[in-house]
C-alpha positions as CSV (number, residue, x, y, z in Angstrom):
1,X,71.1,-47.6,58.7
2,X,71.6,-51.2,56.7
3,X,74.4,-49.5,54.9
4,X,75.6,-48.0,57.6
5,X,76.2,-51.5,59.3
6,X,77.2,-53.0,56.4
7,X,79.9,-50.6,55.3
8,X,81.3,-50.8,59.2
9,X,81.1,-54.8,58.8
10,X,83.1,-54.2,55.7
11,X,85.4,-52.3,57.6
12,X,85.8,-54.6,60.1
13,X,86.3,-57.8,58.4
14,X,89.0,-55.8,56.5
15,X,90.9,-54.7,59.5
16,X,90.9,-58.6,61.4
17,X,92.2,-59.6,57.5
18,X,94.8,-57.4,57.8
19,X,95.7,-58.2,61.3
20,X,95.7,-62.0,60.4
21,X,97.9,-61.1,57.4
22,X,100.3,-59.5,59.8
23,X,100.4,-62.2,61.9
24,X,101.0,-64.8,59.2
25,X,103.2,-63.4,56.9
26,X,106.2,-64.5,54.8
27,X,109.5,-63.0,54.4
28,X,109.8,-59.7,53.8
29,X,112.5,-57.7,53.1
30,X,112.5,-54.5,55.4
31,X,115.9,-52.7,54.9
32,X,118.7,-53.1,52.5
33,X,121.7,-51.6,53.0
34,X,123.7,-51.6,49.3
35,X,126.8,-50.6,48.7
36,X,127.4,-46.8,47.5
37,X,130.3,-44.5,46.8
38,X,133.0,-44.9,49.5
39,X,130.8,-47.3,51.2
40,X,131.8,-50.6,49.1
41,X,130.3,-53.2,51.7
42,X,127.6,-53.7,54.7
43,X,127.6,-56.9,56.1
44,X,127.9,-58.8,59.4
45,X,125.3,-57.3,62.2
46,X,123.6,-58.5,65.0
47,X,120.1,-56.9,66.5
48,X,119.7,-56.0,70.5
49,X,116.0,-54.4,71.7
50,X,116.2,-51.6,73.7
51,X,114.3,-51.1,77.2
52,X,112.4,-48.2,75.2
53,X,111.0,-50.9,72.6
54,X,113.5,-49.7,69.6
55,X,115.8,-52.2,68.3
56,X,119.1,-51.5,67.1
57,X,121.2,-53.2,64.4
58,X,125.0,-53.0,64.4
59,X,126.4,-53.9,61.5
60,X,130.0,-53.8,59.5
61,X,130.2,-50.5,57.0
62,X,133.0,-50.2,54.7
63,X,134.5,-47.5,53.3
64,X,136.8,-46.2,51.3
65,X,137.6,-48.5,47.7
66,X,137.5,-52.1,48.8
67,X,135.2,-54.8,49.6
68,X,137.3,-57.8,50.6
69,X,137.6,-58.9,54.5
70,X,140.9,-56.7,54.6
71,X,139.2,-53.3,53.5
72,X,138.6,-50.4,55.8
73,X,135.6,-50.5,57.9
74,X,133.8,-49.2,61.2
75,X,130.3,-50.5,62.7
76,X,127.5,-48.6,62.0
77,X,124.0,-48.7,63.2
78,X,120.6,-48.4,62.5
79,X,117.1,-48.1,64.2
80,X,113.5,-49.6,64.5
81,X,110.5,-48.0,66.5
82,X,108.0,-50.7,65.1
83,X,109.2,-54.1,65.7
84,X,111.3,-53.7,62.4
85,X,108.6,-52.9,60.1
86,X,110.5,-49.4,58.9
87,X,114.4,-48.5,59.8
88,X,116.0,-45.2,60.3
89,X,117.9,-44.5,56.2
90,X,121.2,-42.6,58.4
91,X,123.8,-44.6,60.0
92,X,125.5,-43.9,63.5
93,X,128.8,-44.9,63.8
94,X,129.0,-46.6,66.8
95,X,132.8,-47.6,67.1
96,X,135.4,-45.9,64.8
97,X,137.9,-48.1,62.8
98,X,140.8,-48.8,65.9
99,X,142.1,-51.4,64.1
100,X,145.4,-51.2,62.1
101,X,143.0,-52.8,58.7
102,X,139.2,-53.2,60.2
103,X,136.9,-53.7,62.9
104,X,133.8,-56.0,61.6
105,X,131.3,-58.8,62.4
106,X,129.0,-57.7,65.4
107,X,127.8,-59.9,67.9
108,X,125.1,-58.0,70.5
109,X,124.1,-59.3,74.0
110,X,121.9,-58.1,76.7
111,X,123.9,-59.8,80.2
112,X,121.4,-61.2,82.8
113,X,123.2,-58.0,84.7
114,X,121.3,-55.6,82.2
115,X,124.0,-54.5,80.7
116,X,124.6,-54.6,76.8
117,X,127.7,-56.3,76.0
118,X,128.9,-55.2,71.9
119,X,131.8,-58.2,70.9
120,X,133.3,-57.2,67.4
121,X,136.7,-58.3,65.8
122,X,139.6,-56.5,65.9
123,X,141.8,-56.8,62.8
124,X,145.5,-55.9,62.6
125,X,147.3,-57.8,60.5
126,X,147.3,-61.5,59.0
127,X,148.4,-62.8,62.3
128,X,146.6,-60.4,64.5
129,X,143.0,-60.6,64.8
130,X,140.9,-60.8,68.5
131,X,137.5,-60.8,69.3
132,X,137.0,-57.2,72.0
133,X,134.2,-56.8,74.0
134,X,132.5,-53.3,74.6
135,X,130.2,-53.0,77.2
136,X,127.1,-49.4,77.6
137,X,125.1,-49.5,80.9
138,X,122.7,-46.9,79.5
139,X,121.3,-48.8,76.5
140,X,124.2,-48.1,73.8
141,X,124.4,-44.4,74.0
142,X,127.9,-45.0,75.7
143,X,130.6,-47.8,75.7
144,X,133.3,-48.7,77.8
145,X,137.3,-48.8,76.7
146,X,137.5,-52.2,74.3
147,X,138.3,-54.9,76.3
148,X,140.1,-58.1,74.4
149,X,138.6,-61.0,75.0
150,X,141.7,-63.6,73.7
151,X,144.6,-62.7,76.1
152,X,146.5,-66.0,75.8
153,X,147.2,-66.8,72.4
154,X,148.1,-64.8,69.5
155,X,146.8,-65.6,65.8
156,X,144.0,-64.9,63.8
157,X,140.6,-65.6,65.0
158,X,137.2,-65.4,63.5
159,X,134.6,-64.7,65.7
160,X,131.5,-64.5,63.7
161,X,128.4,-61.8,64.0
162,X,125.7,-62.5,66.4
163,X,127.3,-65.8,68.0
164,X,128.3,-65.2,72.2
165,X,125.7,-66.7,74.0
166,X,125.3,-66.3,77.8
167,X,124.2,-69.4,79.7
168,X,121.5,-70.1,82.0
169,X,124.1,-70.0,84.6
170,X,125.4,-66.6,83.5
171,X,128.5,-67.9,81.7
172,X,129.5,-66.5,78.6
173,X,130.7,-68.5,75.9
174,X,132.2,-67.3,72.3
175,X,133.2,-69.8,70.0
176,X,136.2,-69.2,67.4
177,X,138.2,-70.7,64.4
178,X,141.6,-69.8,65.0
179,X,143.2,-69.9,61.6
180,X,147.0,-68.3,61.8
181,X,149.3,-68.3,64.4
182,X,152.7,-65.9,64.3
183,X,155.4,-67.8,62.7
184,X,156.8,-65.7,60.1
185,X,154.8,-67.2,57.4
186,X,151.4,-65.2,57.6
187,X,149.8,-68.2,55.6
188,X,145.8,-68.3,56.0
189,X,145.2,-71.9,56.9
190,X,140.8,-72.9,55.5
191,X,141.4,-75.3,58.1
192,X,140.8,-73.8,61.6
193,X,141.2,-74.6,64.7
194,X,138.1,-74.7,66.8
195,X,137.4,-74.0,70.4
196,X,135.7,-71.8,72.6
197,X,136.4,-69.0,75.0
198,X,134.2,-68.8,78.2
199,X,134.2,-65.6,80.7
200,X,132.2,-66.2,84.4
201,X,132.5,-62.6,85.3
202,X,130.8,-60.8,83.0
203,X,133.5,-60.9,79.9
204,X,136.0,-58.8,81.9
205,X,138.6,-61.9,81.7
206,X,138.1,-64.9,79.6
207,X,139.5,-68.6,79.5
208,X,140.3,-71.0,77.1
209,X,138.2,-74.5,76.2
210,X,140.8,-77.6,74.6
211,X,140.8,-77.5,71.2
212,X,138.2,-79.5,69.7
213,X,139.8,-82.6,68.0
214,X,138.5,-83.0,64.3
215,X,139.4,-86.6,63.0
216,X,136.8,-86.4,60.4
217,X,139.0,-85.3,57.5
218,X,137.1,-82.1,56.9
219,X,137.7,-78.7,57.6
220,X,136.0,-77.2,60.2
221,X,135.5,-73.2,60.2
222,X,133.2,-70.4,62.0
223,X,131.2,-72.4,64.9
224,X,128.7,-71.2,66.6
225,X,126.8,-72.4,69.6
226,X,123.5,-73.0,71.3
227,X,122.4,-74.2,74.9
228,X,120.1,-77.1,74.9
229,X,117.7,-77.6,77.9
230,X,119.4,-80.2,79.6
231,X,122.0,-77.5,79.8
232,X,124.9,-79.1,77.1
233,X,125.8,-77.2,75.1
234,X,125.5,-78.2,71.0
235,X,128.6,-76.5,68.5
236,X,127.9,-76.5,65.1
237,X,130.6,-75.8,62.6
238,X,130.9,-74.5,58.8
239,X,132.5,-77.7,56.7
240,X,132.9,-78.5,53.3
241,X,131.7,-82.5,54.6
242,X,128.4,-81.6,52.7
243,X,126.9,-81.1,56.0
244,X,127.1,-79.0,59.3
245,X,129.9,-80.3,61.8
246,X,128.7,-80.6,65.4
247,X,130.4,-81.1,68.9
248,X,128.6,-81.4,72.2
249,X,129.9,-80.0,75.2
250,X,128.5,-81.0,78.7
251,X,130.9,-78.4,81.7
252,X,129.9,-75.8,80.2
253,X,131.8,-75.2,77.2
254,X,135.3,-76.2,78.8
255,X,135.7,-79.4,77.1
256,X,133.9,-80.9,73.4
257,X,133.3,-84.2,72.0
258,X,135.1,-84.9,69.0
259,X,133.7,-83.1,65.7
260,X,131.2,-85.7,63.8
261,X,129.0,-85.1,60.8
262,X,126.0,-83.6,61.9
263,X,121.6,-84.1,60.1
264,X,122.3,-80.4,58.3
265,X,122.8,-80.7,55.1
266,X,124.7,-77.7,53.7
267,X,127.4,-76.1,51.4
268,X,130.3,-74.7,52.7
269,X,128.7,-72.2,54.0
270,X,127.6,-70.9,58.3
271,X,124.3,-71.7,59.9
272,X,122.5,-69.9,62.7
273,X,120.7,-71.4,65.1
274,X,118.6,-70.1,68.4
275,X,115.8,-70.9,70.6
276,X,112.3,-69.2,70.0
277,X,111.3,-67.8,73.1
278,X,107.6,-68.1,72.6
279,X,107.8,-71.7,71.8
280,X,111.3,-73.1,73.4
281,X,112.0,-74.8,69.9
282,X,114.9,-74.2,67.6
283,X,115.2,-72.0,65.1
284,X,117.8,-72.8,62.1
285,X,118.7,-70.4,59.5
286,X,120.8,-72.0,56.8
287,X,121.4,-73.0,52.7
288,X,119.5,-76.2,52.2
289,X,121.6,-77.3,49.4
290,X,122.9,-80.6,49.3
291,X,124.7,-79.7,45.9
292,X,122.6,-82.3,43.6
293,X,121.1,-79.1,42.1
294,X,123.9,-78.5,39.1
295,X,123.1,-74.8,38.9
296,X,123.5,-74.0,42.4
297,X,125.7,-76.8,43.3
298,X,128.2,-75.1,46.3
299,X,126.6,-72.0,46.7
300,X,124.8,-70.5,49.7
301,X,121.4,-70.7,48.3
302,X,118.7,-70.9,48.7
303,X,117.7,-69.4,52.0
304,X,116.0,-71.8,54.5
305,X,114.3,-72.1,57.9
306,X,113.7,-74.9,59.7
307,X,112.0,-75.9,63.6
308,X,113.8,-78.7,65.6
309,X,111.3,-79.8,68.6
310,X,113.7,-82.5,70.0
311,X,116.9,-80.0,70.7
312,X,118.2,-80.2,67.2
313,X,117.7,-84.3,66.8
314,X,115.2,-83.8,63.8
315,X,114.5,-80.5,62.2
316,X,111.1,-80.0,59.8
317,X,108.8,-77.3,59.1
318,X,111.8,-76.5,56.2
319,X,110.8,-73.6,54.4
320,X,112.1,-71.2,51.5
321,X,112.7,-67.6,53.0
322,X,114.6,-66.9,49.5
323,X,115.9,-68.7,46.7
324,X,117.5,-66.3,43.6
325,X,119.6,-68.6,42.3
326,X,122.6,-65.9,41.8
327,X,122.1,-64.2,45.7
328,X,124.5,-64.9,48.5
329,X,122.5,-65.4,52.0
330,X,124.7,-66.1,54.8
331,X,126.2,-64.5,58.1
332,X,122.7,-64.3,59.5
333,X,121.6,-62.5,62.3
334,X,118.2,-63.6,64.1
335,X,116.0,-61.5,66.6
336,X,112.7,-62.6,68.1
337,X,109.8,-59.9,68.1
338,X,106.8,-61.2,69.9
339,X,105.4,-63.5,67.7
340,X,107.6,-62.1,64.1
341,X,111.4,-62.7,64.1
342,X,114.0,-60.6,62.2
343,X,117.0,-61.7,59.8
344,X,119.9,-59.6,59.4
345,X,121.9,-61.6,56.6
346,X,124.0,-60.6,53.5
347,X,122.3,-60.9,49.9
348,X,124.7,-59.7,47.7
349,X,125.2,-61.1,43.4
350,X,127.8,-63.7,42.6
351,X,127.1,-62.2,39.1
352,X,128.4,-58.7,40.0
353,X,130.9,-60.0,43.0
354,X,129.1,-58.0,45.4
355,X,128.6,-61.3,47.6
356,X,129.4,-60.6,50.7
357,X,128.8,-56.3,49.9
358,X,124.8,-56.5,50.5
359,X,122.7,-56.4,53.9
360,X,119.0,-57.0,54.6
361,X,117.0,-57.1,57.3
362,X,114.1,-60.0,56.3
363,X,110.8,-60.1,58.6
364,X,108.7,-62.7,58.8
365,X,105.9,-64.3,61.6
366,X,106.3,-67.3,63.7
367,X,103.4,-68.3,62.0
368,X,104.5,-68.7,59.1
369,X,107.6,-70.8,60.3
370,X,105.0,-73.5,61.9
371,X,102.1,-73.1,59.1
C-alpha cells in the first residue's frame, strides 16, 4: 500500500510540475512556415479565435519564383484546436490573388457586431496599392465582395498586418504610410506620409485623418496604433531616429500631435504593441537594439518583449524571446490565449536572403512576461 501511495504521490507532483511548467513557459516555437518549391515566401499574418475555440491564422503565401514585396501571392490559412500548441501542416486559401501583382499583410478583427472583419492590401502597381476590407458573419467560412477602404486618394499605401483597431466607442481606425502618389514618376519615396483612416459604420465607408506633420527630420513609415484608457489614442511609427516615433491623438483618430521621438529604442524596423486583457497593461513586441552592438548594429534583432503599466510612459519587464544574431524578427502578430499569448512574426536569414521569406508562430505564458 506505501508504494502504492508513493508512486501516486510521484505521479502527482509530476503532473502539478508539468502544469506549472505550462503556465510559466518561455518562447516556443510552434509552427514554421519555410519557404518551398513555388512557395518562395510566408510572411505577414494576423490570428482571430473562433466562437468554437479554434484560432485561425491568415497569413501572406507566395508563389511562383519570387520573394520580393512585388511577387505573386494569395492569403492562406492555418488552424489551432489547442490554444496554439499544434497547427493544422495544409493551407486554405482564403482569398485568391485579385490583385494585378499581390494581395499580402493580413490584419484580423472581430467587430463588437460579431462579425469578423479580414483587411489585407491590394497591390496593383507602383502607384496603386489600397488597404480592402472583407467581412464573414459565419466565423470565416464565407466573405463578403472586397470592399476598399481608401476611396479618396490614390497612391501607394502600406497598411501593415494585424494593425486596425476598433475603439471602445466602436470606431475603426487603420493607420497607413502613404508613400507614392500618381504623377508619372512611380518613384518609391522611404519617406511616408502618415495618417489614419477611421470608418463609424462598420468599415463600409471610411474617412480621412490630416496628415500627421513630421518636423523631426526623420522618416516616418508603417504606424500602428493603440487605445489608451483615457481613450487617446497613442501612434507609434517605424523611423530610422534610433527610436520608435509617436503621435497622440485625442478625437478619435481625426487629428495627431506632431511626430516626436518616442522611450523605444529601436532599428529601423516596426513595433507591435496591444493591451493584455488579463492584466490591462501593454504589451510591446519589438528589436531592442540601440545599434551600440557592432555585429548587429541596424538589424532587427534581437527579439524583445516588454510590459508598460503607465499606458506606455515606462516600459520594463524587457525580455529576450530570441536573439540569433543573423534572424530577421519583425511584422509581428500578437494574440492573447488566456493566460499564454501567441506571436506570428517573420524569422527568416540575412545570411541566405530569406529575410522577410520565414513565418513562425512563438508561444509563450503571461507568466513568463511578468516573472
Amino acid at each position: 500500500m506505501n508504494a502504492a501511495y508513493s508512486l501516486l504521490f510521484a505521479y502527482l507532483i509530476s503532473v502539478t510540475l508539468y502544469a506549472q511548467d505550462r503556465e510559466n513557459h518561455g518562447p516556443r516555437t510552434v509552427l514554421r512556415l519555410t519557404p518551398g518549391a513555388e512557395n518562395p515566401r510566408n510572411s505577414e499574418g494576423s490570428f482571430l479565435t473562433l466562437k468554437d475555440g479554434r484560432i485561425i491564422f491568415i497569413y501572406s503565401r507566395f508563389y511562383g519564383d519570387s520573394r520580393s514585396d512585388f511577387g505573386s501571392s494569395n492569403l492562406a490559412a492555418r488552424y489551432s484546436g489547442d490554444g496554439g500548441e499544434t497547427w493544422t501542416q495544409e493551407d486554405k486559401i482564403v482569398v485568391g490573388n485579385e490583385g494585378a501583382v499581390n494581395v499580402m499583410s493580413v490584419s484580423l478583427l472581430r467587430l463588437q457586431n460579431g462579425d469578423i472583419a479580414l483587411f489585407y492590401a491590394r497591390k496593383n502597381s507602383m502607384n496603386d496599392c489600397i488597404p480592402m476590407m472583407r467581412i464573414s458573419r459565419n466565423e470565416t467560412r464565407t466573405w463578403s465582395d472586397a470592399i476598399p477602404c481608401i476611396t479618396d486618394k490614390k497612391g501607394y499605401f502600406v497598411l501593415n498586418n494585424d494593425r486596425v483597431i476598433q475603439l471602445n466607442t466602436g470606431r475603426l481606425l487603420m493607420p497607413v504610410s502613404l508613400h507614392i502618389t500618381p504623377n508619372g514618376t512611380e518613384k518609391f519615396n522611404e519617406n511616408g506620409i502618415i495618417l489614419c483612416y477611421y470608418s463609424d459604420n462598420q468599415g463600409l465607408t471610411w474617412n480621412s485623418s490630416d496628415f500627421l506633420v513630421n518636423q523631426t527630420g526623420f522618416m516616418t513609415q508603417e504606424p500602428g496604433i493603440v487605445e489608451l484608457k483615457d481613450g487617446s489614442i497613442m501612434m507609434f511609427i517605424r523611423s530610422d531616429s534610433g527610436k520608435q516615433l509617436i503621435s497622440f491623438s485625442t478625437d478619435r483618430g481625426q487629428s495627431w500631435t506632431p511626430v516626436k521621438a518616442g522611450n523605444i529604442v529601436s532599428p529601423l524596423s516596426p513595433a507591435s504593441i496591444k493591451r493584455i486583457p488579463t492584466t490591462g497593461d501593454l504589451l510591446l513586441i519589438w528589436n531592442h537594439n540601440d545599434g551600440s552592438d557592432q555585429k548587429i548594429a541596424g538589424k532587427r534583432t534581437p527579439f524583445n518583449a516588454a510590459i508598460s503599466k503607465d499606458e506606455g510612459r515606462t516600459w520594463e519587464n524587457i525580455k529576450t524571446i530570441a536573439a540569433h544574431t543573423d534572424t530577421r524578427y519583425c511584422y509581428t502578430a500578437i494574440s492573447f490565449m488566456d493566460s499564454h499569448v501567441l506571436l506570428g512574426h517573420v524569422a527568416g536569414r540575412y545570411s541566405d536572403g530569406s529575410r522577410n521569406s520565414v513565418t513562425e508562430i512563438t508561444r509563450l505564458s503571461l507568466n513568463w512576461l511578468y516573472n
